[in-house]
PyMOL Python script that loads the backbone (N, CA, C, O; Angstrom):
from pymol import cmd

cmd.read_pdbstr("""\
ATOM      1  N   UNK A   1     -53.873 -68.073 -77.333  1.00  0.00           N
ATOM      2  CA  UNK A   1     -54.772 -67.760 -76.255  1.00  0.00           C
ATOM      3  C   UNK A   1     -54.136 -66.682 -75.374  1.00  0.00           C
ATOM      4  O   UNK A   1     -52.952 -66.721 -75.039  1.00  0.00           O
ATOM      5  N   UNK A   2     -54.952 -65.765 -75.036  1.00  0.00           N
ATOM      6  CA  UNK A   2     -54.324 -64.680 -74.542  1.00  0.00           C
ATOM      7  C   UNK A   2     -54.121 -64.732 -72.633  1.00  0.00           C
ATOM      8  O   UNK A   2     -55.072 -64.545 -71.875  1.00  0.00           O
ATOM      9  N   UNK A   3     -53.325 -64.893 -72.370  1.00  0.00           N
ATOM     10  CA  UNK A   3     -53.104 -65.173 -71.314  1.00  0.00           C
ATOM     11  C   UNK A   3     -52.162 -63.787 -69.996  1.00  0.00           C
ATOM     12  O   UNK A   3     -51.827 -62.665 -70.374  1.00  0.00           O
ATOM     13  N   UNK A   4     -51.992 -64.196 -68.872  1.00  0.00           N
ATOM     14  CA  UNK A   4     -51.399 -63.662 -67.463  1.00  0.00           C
ATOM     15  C   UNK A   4     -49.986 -64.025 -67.220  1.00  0.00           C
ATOM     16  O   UNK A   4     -49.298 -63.545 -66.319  1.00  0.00           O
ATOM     17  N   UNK A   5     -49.543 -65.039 -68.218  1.00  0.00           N
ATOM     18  CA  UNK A   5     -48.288 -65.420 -67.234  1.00  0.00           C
ATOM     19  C   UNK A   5     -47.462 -64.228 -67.194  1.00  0.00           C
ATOM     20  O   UNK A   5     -46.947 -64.017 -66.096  1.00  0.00           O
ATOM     21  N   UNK A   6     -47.151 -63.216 -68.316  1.00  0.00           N
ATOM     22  CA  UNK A   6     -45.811 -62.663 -67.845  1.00  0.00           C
ATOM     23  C   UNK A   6     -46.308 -61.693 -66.770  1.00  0.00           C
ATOM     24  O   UNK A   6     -45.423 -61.211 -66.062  1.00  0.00           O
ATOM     25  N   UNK A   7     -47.292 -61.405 -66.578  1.00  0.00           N
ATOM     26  CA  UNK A   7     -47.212 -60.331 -65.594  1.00  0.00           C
ATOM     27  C   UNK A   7     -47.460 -61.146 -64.156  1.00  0.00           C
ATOM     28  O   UNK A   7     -47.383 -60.552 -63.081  1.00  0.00           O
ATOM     29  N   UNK A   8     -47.652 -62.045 -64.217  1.00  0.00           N
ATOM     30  CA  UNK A   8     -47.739 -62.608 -62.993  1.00  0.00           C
ATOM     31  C   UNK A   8     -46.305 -63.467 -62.643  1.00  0.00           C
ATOM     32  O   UNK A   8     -46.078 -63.795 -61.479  1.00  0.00           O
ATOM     33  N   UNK A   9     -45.567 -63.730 -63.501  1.00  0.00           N
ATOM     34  CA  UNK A   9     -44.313 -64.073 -63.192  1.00  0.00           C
ATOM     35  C   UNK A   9     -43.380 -62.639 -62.594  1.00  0.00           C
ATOM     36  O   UNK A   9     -42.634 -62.615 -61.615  1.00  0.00           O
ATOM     37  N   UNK A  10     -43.728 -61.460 -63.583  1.00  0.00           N
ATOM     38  CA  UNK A  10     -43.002 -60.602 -63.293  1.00  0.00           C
ATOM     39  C   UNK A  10     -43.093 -60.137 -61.643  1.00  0.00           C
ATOM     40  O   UNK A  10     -42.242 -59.546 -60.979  1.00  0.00           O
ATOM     41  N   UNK A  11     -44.338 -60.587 -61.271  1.00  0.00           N
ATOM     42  CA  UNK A  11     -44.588 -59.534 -59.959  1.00  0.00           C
ATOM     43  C   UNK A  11     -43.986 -60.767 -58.889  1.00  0.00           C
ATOM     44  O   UNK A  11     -43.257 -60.323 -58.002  1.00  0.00           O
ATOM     45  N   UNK A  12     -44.132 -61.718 -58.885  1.00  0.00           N
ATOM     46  CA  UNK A  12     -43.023 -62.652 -58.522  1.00  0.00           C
ATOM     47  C   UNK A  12     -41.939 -62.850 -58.305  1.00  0.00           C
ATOM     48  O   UNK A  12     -41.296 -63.660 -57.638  1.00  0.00           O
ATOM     49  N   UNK A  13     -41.607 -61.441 -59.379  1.00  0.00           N
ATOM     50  CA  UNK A  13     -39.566 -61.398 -59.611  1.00  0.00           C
ATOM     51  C   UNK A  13     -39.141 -62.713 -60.281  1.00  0.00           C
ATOM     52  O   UNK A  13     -37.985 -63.044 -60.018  1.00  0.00           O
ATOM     53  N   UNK A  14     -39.831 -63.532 -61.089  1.00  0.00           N
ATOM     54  CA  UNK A  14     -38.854 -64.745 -61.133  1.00  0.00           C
ATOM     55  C   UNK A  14     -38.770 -64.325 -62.961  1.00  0.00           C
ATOM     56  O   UNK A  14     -39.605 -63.728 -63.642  1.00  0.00           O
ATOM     57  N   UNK A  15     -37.334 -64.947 -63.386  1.00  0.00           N
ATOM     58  CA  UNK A  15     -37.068 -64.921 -64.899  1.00  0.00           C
ATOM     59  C   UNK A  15     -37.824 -66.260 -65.488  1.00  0.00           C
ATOM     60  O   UNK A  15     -38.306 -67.147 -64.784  1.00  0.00           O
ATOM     61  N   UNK A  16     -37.827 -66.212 -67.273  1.00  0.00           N
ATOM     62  CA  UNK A  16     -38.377 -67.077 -67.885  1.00  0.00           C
ATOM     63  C   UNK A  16     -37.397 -68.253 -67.457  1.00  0.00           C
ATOM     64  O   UNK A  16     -38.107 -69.095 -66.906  1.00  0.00           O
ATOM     65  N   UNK A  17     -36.170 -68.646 -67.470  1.00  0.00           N
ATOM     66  CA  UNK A  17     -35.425 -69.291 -66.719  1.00  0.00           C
ATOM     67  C   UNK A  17     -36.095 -69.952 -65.799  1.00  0.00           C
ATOM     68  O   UNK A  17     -36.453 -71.125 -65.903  1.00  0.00           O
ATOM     69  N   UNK A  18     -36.357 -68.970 -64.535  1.00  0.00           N
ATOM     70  CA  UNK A  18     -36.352 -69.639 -62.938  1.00  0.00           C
ATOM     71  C   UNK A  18     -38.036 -70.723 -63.128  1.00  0.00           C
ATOM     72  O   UNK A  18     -38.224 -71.844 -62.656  1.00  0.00           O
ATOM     73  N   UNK A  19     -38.892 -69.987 -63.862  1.00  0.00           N
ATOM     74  CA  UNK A  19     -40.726 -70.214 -64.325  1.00  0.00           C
ATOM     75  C   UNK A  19     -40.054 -71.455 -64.827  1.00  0.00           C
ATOM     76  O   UNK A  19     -40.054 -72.554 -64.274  1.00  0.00           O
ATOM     77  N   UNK A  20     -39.541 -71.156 -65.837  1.00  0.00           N
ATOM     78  CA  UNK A  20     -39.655 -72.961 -66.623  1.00  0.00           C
ATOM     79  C   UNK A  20     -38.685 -73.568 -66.091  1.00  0.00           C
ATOM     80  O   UNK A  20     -38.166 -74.170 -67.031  1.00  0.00           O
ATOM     81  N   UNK A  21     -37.905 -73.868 -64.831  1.00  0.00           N
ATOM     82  CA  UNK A  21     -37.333 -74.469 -63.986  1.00  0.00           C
ATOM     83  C   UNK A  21     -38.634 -75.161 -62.920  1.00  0.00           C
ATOM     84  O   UNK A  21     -39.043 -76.299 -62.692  1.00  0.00           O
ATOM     85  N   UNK A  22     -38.890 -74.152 -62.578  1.00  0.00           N
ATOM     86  CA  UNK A  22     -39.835 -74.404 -61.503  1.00  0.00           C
ATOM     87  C   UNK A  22     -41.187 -75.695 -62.010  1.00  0.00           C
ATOM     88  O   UNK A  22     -41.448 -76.746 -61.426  1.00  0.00           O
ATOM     89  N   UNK A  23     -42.000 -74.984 -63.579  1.00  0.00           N
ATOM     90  CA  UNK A  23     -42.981 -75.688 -64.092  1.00  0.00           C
ATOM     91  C   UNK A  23     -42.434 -77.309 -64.810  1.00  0.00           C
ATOM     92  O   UNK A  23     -43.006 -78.366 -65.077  1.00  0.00           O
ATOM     93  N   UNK A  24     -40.798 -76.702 -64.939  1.00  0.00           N
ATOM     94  CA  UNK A  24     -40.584 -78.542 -65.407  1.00  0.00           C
ATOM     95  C   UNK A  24     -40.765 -78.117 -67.776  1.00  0.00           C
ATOM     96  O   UNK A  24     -41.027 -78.934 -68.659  1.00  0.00           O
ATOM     97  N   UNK A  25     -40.593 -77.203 -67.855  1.00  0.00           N
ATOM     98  CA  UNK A  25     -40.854 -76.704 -69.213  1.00  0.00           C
ATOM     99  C   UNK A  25     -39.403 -76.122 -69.296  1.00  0.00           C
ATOM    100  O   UNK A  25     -38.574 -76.093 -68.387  1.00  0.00           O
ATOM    101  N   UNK A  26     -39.241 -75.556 -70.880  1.00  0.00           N
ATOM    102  CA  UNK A  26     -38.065 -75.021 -71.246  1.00  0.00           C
ATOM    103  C   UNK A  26     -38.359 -73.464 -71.325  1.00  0.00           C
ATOM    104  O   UNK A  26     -39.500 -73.009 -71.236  1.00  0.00           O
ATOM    105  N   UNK A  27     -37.200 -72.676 -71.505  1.00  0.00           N
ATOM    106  CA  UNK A  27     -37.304 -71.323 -71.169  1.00  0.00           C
ATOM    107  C   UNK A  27     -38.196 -70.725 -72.587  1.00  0.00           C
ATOM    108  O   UNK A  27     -39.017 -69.809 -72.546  1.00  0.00           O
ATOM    109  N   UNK A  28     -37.846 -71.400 -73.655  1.00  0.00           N
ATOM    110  CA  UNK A  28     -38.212 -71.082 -74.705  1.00  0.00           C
ATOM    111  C   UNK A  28     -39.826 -71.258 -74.780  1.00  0.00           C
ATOM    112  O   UNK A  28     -40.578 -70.386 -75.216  1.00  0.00           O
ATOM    113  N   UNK A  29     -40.286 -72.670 -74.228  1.00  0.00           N
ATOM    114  CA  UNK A  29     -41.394 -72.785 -74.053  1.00  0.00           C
ATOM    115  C   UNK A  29     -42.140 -71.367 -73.346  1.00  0.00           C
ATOM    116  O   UNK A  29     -42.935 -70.543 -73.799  1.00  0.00           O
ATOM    117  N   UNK A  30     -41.779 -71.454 -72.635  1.00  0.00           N
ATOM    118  CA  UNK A  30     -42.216 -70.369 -71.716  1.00  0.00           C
ATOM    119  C   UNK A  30     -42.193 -69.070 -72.320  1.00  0.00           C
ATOM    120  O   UNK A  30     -42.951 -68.216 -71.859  1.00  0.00           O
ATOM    121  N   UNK A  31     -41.524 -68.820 -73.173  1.00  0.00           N
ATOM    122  CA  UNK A  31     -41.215 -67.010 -74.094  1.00  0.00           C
ATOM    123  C   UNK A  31     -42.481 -67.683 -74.937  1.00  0.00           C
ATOM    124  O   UNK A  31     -43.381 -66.852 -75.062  1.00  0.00           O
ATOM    125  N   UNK A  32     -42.749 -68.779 -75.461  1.00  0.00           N
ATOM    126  CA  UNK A  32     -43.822 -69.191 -76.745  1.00  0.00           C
ATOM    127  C   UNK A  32     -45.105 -68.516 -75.927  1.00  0.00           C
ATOM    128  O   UNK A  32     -45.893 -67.646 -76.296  1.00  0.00           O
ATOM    129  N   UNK A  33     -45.014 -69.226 -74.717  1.00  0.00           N
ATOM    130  CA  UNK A  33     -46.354 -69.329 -74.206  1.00  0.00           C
ATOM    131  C   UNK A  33     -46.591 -67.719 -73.539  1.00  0.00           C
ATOM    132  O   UNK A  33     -47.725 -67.665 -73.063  1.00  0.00           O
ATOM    133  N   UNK A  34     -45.880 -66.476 -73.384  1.00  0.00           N
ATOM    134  CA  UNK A  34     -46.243 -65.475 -72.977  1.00  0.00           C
ATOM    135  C   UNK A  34     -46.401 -64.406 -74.216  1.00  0.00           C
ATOM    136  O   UNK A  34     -47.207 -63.477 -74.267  1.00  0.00           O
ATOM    137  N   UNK A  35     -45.204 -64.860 -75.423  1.00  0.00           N
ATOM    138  CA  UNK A  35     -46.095 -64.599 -76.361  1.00  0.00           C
ATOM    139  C   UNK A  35     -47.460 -64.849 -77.416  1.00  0.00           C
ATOM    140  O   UNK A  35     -47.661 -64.305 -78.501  1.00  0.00           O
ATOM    141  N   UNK A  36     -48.094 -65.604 -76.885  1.00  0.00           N
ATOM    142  CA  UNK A  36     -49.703 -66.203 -77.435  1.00  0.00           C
ATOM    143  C   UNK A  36     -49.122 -66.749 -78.560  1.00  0.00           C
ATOM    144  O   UNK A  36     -49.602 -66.426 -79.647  1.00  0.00           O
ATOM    145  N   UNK A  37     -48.142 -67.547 -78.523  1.00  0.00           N
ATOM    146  CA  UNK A  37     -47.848 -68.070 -79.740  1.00  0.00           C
ATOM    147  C   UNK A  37     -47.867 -69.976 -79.423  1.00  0.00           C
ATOM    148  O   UNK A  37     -47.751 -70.811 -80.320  1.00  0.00           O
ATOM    149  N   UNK A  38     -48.031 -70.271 -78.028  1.00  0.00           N
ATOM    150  CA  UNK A  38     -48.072 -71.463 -77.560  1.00  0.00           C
ATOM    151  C   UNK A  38     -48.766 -71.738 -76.485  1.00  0.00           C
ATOM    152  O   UNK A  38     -48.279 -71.262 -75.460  1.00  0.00           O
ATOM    153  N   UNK A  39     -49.577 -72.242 -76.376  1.00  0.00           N
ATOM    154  CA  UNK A  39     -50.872 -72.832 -75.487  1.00  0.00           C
ATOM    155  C   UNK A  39     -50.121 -73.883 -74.940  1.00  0.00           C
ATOM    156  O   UNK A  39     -49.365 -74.607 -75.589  1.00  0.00           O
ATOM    157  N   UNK A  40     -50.339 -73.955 -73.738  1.00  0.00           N
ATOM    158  CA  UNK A  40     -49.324 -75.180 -72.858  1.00  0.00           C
ATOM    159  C   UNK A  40     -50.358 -76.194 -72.633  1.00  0.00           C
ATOM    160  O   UNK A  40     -51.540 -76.092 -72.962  1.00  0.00           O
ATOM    161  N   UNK A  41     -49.695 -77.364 -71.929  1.00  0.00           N
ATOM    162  CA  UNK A  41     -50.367 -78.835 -72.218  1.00  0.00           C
ATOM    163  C   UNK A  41     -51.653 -78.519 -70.831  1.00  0.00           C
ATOM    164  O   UNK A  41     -51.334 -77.568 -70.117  1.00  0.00           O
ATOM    165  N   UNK A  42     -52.430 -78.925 -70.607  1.00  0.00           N
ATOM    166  CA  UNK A  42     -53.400 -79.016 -69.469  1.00  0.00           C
ATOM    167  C   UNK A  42     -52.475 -79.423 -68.316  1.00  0.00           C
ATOM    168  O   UNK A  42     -52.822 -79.121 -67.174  1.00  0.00           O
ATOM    169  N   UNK A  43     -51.348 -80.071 -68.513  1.00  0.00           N
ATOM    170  CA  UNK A  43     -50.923 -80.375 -66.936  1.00  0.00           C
ATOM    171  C   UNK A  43     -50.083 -79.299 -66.477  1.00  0.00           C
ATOM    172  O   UNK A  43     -50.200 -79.077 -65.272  1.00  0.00           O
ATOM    173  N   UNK A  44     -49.250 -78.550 -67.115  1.00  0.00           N
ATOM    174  CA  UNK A  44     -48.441 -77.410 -67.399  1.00  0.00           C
ATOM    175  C   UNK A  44     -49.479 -76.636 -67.311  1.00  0.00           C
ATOM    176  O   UNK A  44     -48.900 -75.638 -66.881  1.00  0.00           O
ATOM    177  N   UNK A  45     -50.944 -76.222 -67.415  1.00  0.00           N
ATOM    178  CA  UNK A  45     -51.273 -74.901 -66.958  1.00  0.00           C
ATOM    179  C   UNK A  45     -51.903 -75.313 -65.203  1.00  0.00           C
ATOM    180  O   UNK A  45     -52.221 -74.491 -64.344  1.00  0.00           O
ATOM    181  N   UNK A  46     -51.924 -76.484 -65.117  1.00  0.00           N
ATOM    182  CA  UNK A  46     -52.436 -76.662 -63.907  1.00  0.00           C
ATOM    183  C   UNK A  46     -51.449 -75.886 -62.906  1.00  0.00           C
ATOM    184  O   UNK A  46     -51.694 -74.858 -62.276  1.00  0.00           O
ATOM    185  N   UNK A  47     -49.944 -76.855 -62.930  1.00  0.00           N
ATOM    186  CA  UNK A  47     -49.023 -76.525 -62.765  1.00  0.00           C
ATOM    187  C   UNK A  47     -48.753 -74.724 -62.390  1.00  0.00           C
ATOM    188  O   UNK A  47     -48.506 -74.329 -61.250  1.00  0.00           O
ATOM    189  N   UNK A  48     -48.828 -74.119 -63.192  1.00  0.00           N
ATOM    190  CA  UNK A  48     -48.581 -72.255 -63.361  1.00  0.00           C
ATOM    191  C   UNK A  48     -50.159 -71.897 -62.127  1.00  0.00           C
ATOM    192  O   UNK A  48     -50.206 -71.429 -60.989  1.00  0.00           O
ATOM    193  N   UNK A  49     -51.175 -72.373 -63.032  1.00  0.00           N
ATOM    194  CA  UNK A  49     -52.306 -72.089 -61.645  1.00  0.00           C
ATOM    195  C   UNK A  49     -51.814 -72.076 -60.570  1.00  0.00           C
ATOM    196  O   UNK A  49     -51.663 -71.063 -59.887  1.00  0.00           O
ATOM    197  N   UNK A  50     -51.427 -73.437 -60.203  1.00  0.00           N
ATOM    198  CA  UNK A  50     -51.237 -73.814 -58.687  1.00  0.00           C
ATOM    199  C   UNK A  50     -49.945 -72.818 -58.022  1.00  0.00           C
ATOM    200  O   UNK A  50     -49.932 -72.142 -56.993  1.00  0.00           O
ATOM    201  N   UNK A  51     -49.043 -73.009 -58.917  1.00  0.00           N
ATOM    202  CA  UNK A  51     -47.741 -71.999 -58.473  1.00  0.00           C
ATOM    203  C   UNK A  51     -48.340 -70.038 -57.938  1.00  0.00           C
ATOM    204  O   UNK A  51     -48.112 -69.403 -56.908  1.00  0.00           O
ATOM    205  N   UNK A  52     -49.196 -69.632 -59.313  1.00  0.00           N
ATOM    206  CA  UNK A  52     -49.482 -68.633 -58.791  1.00  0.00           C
ATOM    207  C   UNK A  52     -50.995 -68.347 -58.122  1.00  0.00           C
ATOM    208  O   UNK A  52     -51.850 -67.470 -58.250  1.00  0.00           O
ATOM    209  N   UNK A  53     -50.891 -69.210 -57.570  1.00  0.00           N
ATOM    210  CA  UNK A  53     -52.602 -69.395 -56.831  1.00  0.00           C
ATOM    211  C   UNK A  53     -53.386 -68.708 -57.157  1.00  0.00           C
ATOM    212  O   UNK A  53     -53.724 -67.640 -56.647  1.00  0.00           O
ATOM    213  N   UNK A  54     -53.854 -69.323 -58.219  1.00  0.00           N
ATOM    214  CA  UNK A  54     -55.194 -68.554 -58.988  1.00  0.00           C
ATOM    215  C   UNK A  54     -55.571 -69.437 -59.592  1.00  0.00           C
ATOM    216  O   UNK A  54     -54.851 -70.416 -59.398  1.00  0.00           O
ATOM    217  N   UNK A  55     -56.856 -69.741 -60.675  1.00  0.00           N
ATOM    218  CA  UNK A  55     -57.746 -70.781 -61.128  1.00  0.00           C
ATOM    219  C   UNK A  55     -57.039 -70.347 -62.614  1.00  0.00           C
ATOM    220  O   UNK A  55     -56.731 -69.181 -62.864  1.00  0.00           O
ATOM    221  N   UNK A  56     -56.851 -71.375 -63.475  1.00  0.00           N
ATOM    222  CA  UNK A  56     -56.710 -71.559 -65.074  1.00  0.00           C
ATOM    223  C   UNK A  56     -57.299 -70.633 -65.869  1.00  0.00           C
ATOM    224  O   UNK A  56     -56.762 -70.130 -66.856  1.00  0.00           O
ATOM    225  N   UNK A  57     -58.837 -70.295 -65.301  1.00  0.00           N
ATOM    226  CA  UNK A  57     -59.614 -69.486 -66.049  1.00  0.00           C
ATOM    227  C   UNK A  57     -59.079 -67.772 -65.927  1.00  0.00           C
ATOM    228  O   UNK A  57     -59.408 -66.853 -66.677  1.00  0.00           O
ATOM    229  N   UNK A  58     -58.200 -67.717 -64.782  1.00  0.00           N
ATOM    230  CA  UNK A  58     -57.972 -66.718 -64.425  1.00  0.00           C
ATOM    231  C   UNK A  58     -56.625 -66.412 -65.412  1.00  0.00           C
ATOM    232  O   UNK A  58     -56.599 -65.531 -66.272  1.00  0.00           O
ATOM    233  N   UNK A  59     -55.909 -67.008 -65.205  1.00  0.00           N
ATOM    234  CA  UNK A  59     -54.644 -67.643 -65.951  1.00  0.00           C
ATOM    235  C   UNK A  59     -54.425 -67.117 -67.792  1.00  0.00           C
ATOM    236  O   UNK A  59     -53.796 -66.222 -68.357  1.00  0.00           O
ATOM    237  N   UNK A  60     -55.422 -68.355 -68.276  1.00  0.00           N
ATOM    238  CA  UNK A  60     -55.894 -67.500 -69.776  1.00  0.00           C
ATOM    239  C   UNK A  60     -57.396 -67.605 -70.149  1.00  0.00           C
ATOM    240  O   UNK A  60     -58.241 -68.444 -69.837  1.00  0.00           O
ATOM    241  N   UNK A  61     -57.468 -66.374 -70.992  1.00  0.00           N
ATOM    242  CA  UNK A  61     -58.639 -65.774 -71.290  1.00  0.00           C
ATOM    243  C   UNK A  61     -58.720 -66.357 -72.882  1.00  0.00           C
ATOM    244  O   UNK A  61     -57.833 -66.167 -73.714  1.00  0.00           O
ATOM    245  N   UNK A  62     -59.733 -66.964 -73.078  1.00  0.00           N
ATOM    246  CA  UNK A  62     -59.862 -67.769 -73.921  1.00  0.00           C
ATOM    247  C   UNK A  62     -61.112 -66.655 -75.084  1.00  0.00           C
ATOM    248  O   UNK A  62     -62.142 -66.227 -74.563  1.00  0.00           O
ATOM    249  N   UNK A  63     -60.904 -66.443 -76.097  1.00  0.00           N
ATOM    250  CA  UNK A  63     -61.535 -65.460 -76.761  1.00  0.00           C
ATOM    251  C   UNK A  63     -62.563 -65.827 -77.780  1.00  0.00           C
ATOM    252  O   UNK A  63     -63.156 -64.946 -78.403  1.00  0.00           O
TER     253      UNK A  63
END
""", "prot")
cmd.dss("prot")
cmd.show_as("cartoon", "prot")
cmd.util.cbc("prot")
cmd.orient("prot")
């Protein structure tokens, strides 16, 4: 699913590190999930929503 996180982490300044510290996920998780290679659990995208205050739908674009 094609998604926002890295550019919205990036403008944040925070590393895949500090993101999957923060969301409670692993760093690796987090490289899966910005490369569209891993769709995160519904509570984990709530999670990223809420952090970068924006709605899920905004988040990923579902095709």
């Amino acid at each position: 699913m094609k998604n926002k996180i890295r550019e919205l982490r990036k403008q944040r300044g925070l590393t895949q590190e500090e993101l999957a510290e923060i969301i409670g996920i692993s760093r690796q998780a987090i490289n899966a999930i910005e490369k569209e290679k891993f769709d995160p659990s519904l509570p984990t995208a709530f999670k990223m929503a809420k952090l970068f205050k924006t709605s899920i739908e905004n988040l990923f674009l579902h095709d």
